[in-house]
C-alpha positions, 0 to 999 in steps of 0.5 A: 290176814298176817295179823291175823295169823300172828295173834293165832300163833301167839295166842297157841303159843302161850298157851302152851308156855302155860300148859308147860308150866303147869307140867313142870310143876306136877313133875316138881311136886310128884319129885318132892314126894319121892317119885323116881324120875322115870315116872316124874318124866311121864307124870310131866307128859300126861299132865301136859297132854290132859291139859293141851285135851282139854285146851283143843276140847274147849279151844271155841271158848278160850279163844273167844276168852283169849282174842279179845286181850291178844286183839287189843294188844296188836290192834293198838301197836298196829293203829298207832302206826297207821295214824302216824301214817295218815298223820303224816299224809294228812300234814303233807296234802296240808303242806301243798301249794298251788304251782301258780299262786302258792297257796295253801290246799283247802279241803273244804274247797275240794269238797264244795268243788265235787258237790258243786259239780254234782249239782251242776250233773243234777241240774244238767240232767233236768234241764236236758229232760224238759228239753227233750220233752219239749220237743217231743211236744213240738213234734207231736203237735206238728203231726196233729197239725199234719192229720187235722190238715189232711183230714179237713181237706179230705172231708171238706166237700163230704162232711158237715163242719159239725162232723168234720170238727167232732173228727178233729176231735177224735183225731186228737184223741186217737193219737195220744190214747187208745182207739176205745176212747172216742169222743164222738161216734157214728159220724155222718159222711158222703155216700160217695166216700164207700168203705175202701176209702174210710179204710184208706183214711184210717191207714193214712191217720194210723201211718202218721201216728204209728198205730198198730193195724188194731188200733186203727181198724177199732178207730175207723170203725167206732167213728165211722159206726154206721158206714162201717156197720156190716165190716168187722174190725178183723176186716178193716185190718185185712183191708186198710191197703185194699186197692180199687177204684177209690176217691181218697187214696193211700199215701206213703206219707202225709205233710209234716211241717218242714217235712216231703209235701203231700199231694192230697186226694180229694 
């Protein structure tokens, strides 16, 4: 900014060195022709102010004109000082001997080192992602355990093994995409399981896999299609908690690998 303001400063003032100048010389003429010195006095003034008008009127143009010349004669003084400075920097850093065994600094070794630990961050950070989805694998792969487990063991006396196996299917299904997607439909179950208990299942299930009471309300449904035929989905989400007389009970959590025990109904 003070560079700046000084070639402004120089830049004015030669111009108006030169506008002088120029003024003194019209006196000097007006004075060889006899002129008296009054009006040789003023003729150096009006000649001066028409031409510093004329210098404000066009000042845009000149200056672009001028910068350039009064730019290059600073920036070159002030760019030959400060390459002397980094000059005498970069000569010092060279210069610098490592305290325990004297050699010299190599830059190029400062460098590696910071691209080398940039690289180890980029390898960090890959390494912690697989990790991380690693186990998150693992422990989805313990609650699918933990729901086809519980489901087995809930319709074991109830199901064909033909449908008990077509819901581990969906089971599968349900906990990792949307309750639309199911494999197989209308499966066949007991009488003796009525419909509070296929709600309490499916709270069970959906408790386990942190569904949404839409979600499991449209998975019990399209599953248990036609034990559920006359129950709309807007029911079974009012419903999934009803108590009652029941043979599969609600239960707060089911049993996860390494987690509380549950004490399964059947």
């Amino acid at each position: 900014m003070k560079q700046f303001k000084k070639e402004f400063l120089t830049q004015h003032l030669l111009v108006l060195c030169a506008m002088s100048i120029i003024g003194a010389l019209v006196r000097n003429e007006a004075m060889q022709y006899g002129v008296d010195t009054f009006s040789c006095n003023l003729t150096f003034v009006i000649s001066t102010t028409i031409l510093m008008v004329v210098y404000l009127h066009a000042l845009d143009s000149i200056v672009r004109l001028l910068a350039p010349w009064f730019k290059h004669i600073f920036c070159n003084t002030v760019n030959n000082t400060e390459r002397k400075r980094l000059s005498s920097i970069a000569v010092n850093e060279t210069n610098t001997y490592d305290e325990g065994e004297g050699e010299e600094l190599n830059l190029e070794d400062v460098t590696f080192v910071y691209a080398d630990e940039a690289s180890s961050c980029i390898t960090s950070y890959e390494q912690l992602r697989q990790e991380a989805l690693e186990d998150k694998a693992k422990k989805e792969k313990v609650l699918l355990n933990s729901a086809i487990d519980y489901t087995r063991r809930t319709f074991a006396a109830y199901m064909k093994e033909e449908h008990l196996n077509q819901l581990c299917d969906n089971i599968a299904i349900f906990q990792c995409c949307a309750s639309t997607h199911m494999r197989h439909h209308s499966l066949i179950v007991d009488k003796a399981i009525r419909t509070i208990d296929l709600m309490h299942y499916a709270w069970n299930i959906g408790n386990l896999f942190k569904k949404k009471g839409i979600d499991t309300a449209t998975f019990i449904k399209q599953v248990f299609a036609d034990a559920l035929v006359d129950v709309e989905i807007s029911t079974i989400i009012r419903k999934l908690r009803m108590e009652g007389t029941c043979i599969i009970e609600l239960l707060p959590s089911l049993d996860v690998q390494g987690g509380i025990k549950t004490h399964y109904c059947c």
